[in-house]
N, C-alpha and C positions, 0 to 999 in steps of 0.2 A: 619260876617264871621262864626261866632257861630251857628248862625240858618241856614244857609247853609249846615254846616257839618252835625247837627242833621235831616237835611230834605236828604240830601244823602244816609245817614247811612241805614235807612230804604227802601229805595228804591233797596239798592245793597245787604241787606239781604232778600227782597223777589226776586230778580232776581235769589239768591241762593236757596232760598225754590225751586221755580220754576223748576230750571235746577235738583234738588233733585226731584220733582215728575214726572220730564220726564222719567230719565234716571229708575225709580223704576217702570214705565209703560213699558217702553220697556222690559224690566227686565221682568215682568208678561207676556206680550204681546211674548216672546220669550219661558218662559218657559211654558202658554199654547199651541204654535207653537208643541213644543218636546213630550207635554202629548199628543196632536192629533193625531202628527204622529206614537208614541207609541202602540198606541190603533188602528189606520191602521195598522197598521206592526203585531201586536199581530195578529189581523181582519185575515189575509192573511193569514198566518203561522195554523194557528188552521179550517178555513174551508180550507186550502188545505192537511192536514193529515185530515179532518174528510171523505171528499171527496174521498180521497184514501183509506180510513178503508172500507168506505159502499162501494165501487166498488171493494172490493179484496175479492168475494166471500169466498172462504177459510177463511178468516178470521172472516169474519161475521159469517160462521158456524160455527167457533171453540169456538167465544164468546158466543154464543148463551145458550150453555148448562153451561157456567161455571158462569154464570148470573145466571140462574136457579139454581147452586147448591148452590151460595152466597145467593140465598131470601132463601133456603131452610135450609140452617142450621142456617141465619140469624131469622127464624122465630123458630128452635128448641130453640136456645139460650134465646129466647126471653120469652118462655112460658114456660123455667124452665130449670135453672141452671141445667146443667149435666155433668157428667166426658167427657171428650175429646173421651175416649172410644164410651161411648153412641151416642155423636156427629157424631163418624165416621162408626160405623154401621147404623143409622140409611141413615146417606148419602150416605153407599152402598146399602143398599134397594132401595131409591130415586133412583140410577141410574141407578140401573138394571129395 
């Protein structure tokens, strides 16, 4: 009866293991499910505003210059610390 019990015991703790790495797959198998669709949805959302930025003329021309004036004091800043002053005359030269 003894060796019966010991030959069970083991049997019903790997059927618990088991049922423990089903339910930890599904588990994975559902949370890569939510990161994919994530990254569709994310997907969607950013080429349909990038698509409506490049097709709304207007607004591609108004970004245009102010991209221009960001590398432009980006590279004054760069090639020597100056007062804010100096920053902002030289970037009304730049625009006129």
């Amino acid at each position: 009866m003894q060796e019966q019990k010991l030959h069970v015991e083991p049997q019903s703790k790997l059927k618990l293991v088991n049922e423990e790495n089903l339910q930890e797959q599904e588990s994975v198998q559902n949370l890569r499910q939510t990161f994919l669709a994530s990254i569709r949805t994310a997907d969607t959302v950013v080429g349909e505003r990038f698509r409506a930025f490049v097709t709304d003329q207007d607004t591609v021309t108004a970004t245009v210059p102010e991209c221009r004036l960001c590398a432009h004091i980006s590279s004054i800043v760069q090639r020597e610390p100056s007062s804010p002053d100096k920053i902002l005359d030289e970037s009304r030269e730049f625009l006129i």
